[in-house]
N, C-alpha and C positions, 0 to 999 in steps of 0.2 A: 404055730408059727409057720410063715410061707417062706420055703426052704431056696433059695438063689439059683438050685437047679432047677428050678423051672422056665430060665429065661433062657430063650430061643439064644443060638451063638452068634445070631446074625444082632439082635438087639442089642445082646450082653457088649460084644465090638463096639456098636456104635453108641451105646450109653456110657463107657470108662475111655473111646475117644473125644469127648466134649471136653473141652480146659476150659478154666473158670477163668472169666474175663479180667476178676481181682483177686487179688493175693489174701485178702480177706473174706473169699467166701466159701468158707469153710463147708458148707453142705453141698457146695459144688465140688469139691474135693475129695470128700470121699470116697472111700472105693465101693464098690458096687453092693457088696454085700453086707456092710456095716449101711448103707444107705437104703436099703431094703428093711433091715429090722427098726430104723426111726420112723419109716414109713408106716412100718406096722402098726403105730401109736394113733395115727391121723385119722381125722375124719373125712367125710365128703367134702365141706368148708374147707378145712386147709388145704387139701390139694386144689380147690379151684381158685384160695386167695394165691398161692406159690406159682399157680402157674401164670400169677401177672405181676411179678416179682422182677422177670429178666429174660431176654429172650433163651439163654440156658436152663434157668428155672422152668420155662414153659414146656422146654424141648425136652425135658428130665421127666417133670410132673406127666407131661400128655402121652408117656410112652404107656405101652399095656402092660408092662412089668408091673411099671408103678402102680401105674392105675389099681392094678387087680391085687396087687400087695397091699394098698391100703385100704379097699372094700372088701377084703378078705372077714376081716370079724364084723364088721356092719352087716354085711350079707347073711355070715352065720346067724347074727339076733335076730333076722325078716324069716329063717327058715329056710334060706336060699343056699345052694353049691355052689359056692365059686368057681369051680371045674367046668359046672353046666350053662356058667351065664359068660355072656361076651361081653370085654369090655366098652365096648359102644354101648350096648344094651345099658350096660350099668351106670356110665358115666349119664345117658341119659337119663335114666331115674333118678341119680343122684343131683343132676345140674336140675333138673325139674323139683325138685325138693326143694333145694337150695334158692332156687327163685321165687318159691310160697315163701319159704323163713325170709328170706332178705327181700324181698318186693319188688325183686328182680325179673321183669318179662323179658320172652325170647324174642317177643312184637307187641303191640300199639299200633291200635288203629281208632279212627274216632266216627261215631256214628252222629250227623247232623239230621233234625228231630225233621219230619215229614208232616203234612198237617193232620195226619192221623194218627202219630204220635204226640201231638202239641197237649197242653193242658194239662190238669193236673192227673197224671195216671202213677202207673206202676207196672215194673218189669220182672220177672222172672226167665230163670235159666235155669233148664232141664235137659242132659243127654246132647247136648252140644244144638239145644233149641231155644233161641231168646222169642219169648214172649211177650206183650206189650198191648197196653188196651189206654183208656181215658176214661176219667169218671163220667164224663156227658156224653158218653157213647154206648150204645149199645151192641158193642164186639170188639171181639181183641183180634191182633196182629198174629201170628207166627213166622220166624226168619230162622230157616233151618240152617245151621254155619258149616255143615260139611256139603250139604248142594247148593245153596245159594236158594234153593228155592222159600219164595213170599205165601204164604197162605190167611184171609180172613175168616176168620167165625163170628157170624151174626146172629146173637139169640134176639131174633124173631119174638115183636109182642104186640100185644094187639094195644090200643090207645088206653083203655082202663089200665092195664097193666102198668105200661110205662110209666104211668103220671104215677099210680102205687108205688110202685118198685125204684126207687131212686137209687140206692148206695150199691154201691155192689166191690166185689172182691175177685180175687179169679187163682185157680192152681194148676200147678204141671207135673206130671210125673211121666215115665216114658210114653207112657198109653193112650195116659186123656188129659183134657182141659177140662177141669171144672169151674164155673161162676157163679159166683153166689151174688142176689140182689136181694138187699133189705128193703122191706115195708114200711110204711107207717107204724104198721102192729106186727107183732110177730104172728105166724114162722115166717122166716125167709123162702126165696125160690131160688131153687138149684139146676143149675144144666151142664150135661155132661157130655162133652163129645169125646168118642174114639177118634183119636186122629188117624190111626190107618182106614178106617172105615165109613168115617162120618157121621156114624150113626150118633143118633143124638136122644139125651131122655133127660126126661124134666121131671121137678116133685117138688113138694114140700116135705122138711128132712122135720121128726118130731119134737126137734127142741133147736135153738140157738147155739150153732155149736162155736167149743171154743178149741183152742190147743189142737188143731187138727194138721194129718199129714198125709199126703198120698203117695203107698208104694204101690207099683202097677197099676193093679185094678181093683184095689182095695182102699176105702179113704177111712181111715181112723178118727175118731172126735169126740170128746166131753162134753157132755151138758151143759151151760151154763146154770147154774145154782150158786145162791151163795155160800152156804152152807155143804158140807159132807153131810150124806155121801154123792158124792159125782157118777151118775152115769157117765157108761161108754159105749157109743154103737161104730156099727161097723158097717158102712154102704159099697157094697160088693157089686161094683158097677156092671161086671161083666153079665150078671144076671137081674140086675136092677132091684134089690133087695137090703130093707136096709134091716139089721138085728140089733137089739139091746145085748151087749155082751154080759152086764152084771153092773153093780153098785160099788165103790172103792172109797178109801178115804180118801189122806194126801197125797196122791200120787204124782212124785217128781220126775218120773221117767218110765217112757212104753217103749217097746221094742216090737214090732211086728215081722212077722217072717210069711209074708205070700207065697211062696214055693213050698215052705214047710205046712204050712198054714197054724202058726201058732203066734199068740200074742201073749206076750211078757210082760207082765208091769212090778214095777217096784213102787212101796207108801213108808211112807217116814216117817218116825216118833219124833221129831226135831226135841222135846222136852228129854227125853233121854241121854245119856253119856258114857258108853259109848249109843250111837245112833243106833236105833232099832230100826229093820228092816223088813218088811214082807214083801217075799218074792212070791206072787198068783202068775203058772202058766196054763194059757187057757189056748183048745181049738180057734179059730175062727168063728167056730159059731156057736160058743162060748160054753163051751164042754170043758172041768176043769182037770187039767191032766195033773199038773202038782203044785202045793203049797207050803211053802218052809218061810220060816224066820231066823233072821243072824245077825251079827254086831257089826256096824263099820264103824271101826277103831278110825276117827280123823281129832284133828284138834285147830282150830281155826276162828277168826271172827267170821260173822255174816253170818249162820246158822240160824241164829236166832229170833231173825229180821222175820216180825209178820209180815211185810210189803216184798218178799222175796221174788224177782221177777225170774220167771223161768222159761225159756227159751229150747224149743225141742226141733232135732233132726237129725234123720237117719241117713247110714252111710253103707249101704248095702249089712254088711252082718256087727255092725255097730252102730249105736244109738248114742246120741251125747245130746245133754242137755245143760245150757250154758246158766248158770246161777247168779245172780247181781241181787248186791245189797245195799237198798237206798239210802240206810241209815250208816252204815258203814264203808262206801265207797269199796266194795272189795268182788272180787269175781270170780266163780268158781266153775271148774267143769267135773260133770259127774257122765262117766262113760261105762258105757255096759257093751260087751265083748259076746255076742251070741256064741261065736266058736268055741269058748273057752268057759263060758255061765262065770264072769267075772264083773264084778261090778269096779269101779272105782272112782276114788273123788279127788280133785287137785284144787289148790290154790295158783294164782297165776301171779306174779310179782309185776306189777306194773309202775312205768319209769314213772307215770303222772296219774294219781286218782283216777276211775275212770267215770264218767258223767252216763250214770247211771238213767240220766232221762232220755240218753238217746242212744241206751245199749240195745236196745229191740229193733231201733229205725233207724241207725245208722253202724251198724255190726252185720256182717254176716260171717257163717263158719262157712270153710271152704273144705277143710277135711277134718277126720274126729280131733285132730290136734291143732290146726292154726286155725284162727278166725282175724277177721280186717273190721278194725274201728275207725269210720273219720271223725278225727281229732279239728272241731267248727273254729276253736279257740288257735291252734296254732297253723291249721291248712295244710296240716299231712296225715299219713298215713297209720293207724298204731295196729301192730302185728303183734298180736300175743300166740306163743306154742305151750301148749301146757303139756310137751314131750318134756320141755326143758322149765317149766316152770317161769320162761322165762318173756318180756316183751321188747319191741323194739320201736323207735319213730324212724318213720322214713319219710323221706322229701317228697310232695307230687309236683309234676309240672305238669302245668297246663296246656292243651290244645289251643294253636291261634284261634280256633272258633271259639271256644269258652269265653263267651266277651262278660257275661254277669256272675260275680262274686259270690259264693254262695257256699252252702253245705253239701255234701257228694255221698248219695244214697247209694251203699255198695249193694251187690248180687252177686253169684256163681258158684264157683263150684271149683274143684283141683284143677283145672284145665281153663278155664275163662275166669277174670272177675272183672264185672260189670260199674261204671262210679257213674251213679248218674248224674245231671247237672241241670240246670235250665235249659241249656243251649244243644245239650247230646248227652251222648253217652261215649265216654273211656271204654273202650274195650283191652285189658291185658292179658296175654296168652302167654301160659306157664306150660306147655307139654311141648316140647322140641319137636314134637310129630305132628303136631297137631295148629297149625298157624296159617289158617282159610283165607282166602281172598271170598267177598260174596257181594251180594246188591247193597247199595244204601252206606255202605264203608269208603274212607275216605284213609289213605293211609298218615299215620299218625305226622304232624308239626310242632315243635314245640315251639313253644314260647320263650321268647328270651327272656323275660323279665321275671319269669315265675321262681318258685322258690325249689 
């Protein structure tokens, strides 16, 4: 418990000088130190709904007593000292939280589309870098949102190629951009530029890969097969090398660690009860360091769905892969903890079914607990946190440019998320520190009429 002598005499004076405006508001009335230990109870949430309660409410909640009195045990769970953290410091991690769960941004700004954005493309965000290309083009966009600075990549191909190479795809991670352009026949062609460097390299990768991610300068990927067992290689950009790590069965979730240089996969008995598990940890270049088996004790629908779609991404030293069951309408996250060699699986309780046909292309995870669904059928938002098991609908309004009706393809990341639309793209900025002015942005209007 956080003991009342800790507050400065100059605060303590001016927090038991405030009188409650009404005879009935008993929590303004309290004396200071029975009002400290209610505190104790609260979360991030209640202090920032209290502090729009009343202008005494405000002047109570936003004091730093309060404040660090009621982050006191939430801090403890992160690992954190309360002793060693400021309450600025805290309030803004905590108001930054608070606007992932509630869909609350610190800014809105709206990006209207360029003719090098027009058509049908696709955007990704990486490391505070929106990227952006079109399927009839051959190069994608970069808009770096802490300089403002615009850069193009043009894979370069000669007239055979072009006319071959039709579909294409493209990835971000801090390092490089990778695009992939499908053939008539397979393999696909790959090109990789470093973006500090430029340097650029191309291939054919030896199978069709699927489930793939890039951390650094390492891209992880599955074979396409229909059948197990699935290879996995590993294209090690920075030397331009790609290895077969080994052969696996069902595997629901990898964990890659570049700096350690170790990759972690777990495979599932789904016919089992409890779930059987193999955990394979291998080098990089696929040297096997350990392998154990153990039980995850869960109990739930969905499991059992052969059409199980599985969705993977990593979040520096944890990995979560989002689970959706087409026959059971139900969603599930399974999250693996590298710091801890912890695995786990949640259920997410959602206010409405969730439309499993457009969990993959209309969902993104933004941290290993919250991810954003647009909801086509009601035109808002659905915010599920599987800290709390729990989901939310929040309202969107629209930008006066948004003139055509449509579905909102989310992107991003703890700090950006991206809605795209016909007309632009939504930009909302969740990090109190972090809310860029740059080229091509337009600051946000709303709409009156929107919902």
């Amino acid at each position: 418990m956080m003991n009342s002598s800790v507050v400065s005499p100059a605060e303590g004076s001016q927090l038991r000088q405030i009188q409650p405006k009404y005879d009935d508001d008993l929590i303004g009335s309290l004396p200071l130190e029975l009002l400290l230990q209610i505190v104790e109870y609260l979360d991030p949430a209640d202090i920032f709904r209290s502090q729009r309660v009343s202008r005494r409410w405000h002047t109570i909640f936003s004091s730093e007593t309060v404040i660090m009195c009621a982050l006191h045990q939430t801090l403890g769970i992160l690992g954190l000292d309360s002793k060693h953290v400021r309450a600025d410091d805290a309030m803004t991690y905590f108001r930054w939280r608070h606007g992932l769960e509630c869909a609350r941004p610190v800014k809105k700004a709206f990006i209207l589309y360029s003719e090098s954005m027009k058509g049908r493309g696709q955007f990704v965000y990486n490391s505070r870098r929106l990227c952006y290309g079109t399927f009839d083009s051959n190069g994608v966009g970069i808009i770096d949102l802490e300089t403002g600075e615009i850069s193009e990549w043009i894979d370069e191909m000669n007239e055979d190629e072009a006319e071959e190479f039709h579909y294409w795809d493209f990835f971000l991670s801090e390092s490089y951009l990778v695009m992939m352009r499908q053939g008539r026949h397979p393999p696909a062609l790959w090109t990789a530029w470093n973006i500090q460097t430029s340097q650029r390299l191309v291939r054919e990768l030896p199978c069709f890969p699927e489930r793939l991610w890039i951390v650094k300068d390492k891209m992880v990927f599955f074979g396409s097969t229909v059948e197990p067992p699935f290879p996995i290689y590993i294209w090690d950009l920075s030397v331009d090398q790609v290895r077969k790590i080994g052969d696996f069965g069902d595997v629901w979730l990898w964990h890659m660690d570049a700096d350690e240089n170790v990759l972690v996969t777990f495979e599932m008995n789904r016919s089992k009860r409890p779930l059987e598990v193999q955990q394979t940890k291998l080098t990089l270049t696929g040297q096997l360091l350990e392998k154990k088996q153990f039980s995850l004790s869960v109990s739930g629908p969905g499991l059992d769905d052969p059409k199980l779609i599985k969705d993977i991404r990593p979040f520096g030293r944890k990995t979560v892969t989002r689970l959706a069951s087409m026959n059971e309408d139900v969603t599930m996250v399974l999250m693996y903890d590298h710091a801890i060699d912890e695995l786990s699986l949640r259920w997410i309780d959602h206010l409405l079914p969730p439309k499993t046909t457009e969990l993959s292309r209309l969902c993104e995870m933004l941290t290993p607990h919250i991810f954003y669904q647009w909801n086509s059928d009601l035109n808002r938002v659905h915010v599920s946190n599987t800290a709390t098991g729990t989901s939310s609908m929040r309202s969107y309004q629209a930008d006066v440019r948004e003139v055509t009706p449509s579905e909102k393809q989310p992107f991003g990341d703890r700090e950006v998320l991206g809605l795209v639309s016909p007309d632009g793209i939504q930009l909302w900025f969740f990090n109190p520190n972090f809310a860029p002015d740059f080229p091509k942005q337009f600051a946000f209007r709303a709409m009156e009429e929107s919902d």
